[in-house]
C-alpha positions in Angstrom: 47.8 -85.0 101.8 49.6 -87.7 103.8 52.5 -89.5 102.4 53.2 -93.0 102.3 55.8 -95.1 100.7 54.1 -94.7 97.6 54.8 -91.4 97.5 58.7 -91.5 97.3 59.4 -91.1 93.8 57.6 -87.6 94.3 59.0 -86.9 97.4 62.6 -87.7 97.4 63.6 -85.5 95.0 62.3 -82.9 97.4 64.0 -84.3 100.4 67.2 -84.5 98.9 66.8 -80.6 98.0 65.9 -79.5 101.4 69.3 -81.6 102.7 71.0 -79.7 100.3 69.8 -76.1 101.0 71.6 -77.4 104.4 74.4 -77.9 102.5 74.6 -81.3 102.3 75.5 -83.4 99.4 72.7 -84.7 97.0 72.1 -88.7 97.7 69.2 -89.9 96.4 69.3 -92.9 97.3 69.9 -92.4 100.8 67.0 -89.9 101.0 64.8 -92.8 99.3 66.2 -95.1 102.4 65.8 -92.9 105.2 62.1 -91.5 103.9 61.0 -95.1 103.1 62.1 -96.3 106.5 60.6 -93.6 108.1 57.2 -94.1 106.2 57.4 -97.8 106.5 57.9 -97.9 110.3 55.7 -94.6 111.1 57.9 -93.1 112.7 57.6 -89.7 110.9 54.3 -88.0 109.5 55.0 -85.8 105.8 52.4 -83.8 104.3 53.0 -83.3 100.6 51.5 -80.2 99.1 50.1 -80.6 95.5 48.8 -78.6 93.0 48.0 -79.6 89.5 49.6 -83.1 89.2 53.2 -81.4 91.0 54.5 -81.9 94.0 55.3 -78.1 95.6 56.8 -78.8 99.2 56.7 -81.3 102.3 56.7 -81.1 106.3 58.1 -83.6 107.8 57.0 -83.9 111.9 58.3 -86.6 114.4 56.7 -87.4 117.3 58.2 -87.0 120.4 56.8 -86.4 124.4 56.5 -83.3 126.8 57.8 -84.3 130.4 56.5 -80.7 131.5 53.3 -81.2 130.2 52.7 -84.8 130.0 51.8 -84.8 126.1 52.7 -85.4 122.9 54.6 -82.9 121.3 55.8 -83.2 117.5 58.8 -82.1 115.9 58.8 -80.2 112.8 62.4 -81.0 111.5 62.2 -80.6 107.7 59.5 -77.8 105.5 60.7 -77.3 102.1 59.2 -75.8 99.3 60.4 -75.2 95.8 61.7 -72.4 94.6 58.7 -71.7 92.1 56.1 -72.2 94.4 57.8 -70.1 97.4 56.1 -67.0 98.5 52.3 -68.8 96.5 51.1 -69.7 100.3 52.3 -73.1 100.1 54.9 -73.0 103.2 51.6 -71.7 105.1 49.3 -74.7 103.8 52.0 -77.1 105.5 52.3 -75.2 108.3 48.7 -75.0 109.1 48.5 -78.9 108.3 51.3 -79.4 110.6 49.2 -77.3 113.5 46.0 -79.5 112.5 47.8 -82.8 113.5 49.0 -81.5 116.8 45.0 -80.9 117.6 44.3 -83.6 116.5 46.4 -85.7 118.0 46.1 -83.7 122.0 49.7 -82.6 121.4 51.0 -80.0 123.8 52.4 -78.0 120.6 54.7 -78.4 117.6 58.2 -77.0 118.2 61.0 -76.2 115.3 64.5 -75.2 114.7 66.1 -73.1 112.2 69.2 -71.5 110.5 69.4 -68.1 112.2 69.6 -66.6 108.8 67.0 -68.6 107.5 64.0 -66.5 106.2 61.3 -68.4 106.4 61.3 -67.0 110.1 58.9 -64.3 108.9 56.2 -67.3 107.9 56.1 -68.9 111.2 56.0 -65.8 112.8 53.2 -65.0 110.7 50.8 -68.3 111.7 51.8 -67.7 115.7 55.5 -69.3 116.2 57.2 -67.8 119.1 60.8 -67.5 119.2 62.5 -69.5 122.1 64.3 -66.9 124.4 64.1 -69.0 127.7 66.2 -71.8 126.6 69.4 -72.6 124.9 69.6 -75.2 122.5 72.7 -77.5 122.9 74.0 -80.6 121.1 76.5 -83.3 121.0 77.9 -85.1 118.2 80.1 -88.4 118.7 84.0 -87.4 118.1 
């Protein structure tokens, strides 16, 4: 299902696990202002995944444009599923949700980065993600 603001008390603690498998610290209460912002201003699309009144994981996509192929193309910046419900086809339900919207929205595609030793590699490899070995990715943080 879609999220909306609604929807935060069920999704921030989520959120604020995914920042911290990244190793940063828990904030709940920024997570609660970023996501509600977010929602609020749609300016990011999350799917929740739920099963029997929990809440098992979230994708979060942003929408961004293809110069190359003059299209839409979304961002998926954050999946996260919790630990109990990891390896129970619930990564794959968001990522086949995430796939749905770029259809059905005429996106070019969905594109996504990750920790090198992240292994969730083997699930987008498995629904058809290709590995970027064309371009580098490069990035530049304010001093």
């Amino acid at each position: 299902m879609q999220a909306t603001v609604k929807d935060l008390d069920a999704l921030v603690p989520l959120f604020d696990a995914y920042r911290r498998f990244y190793r940063e610290a828990s904030d709940p209460a920024a997570c609660r202002a970023f996501l509600s912002e977010r929602l609020a201003r749609e300016e990011s699309v999350v799917f929740l995944c739920r099963r029997a009144g929990s809440t098992l994981g979230f994708v979060q996509l942003y929408p961004t444009f293809s110069s190359t192929s003059v299209r839409r193309l979304w961002v998926l910046n954050d999946l996260y599923v919790v630990p109990t419900a990891r390896r129970r086809g619930v990564g794959s339900l968001l990522l086949r949700r995430a796939q749905q919207l770029a259809k059905e929205s005429g996106a070019s595609g969905v594109t996504l980065e990750t920790a090198r030793d992240n292994p969730a590699q083997r699930l987008y490899e498995a629904h058809g993600w290709k590995r970027d070995r064309a371009f580098l990715h490069y990035e530049w943080n304010p001093p």
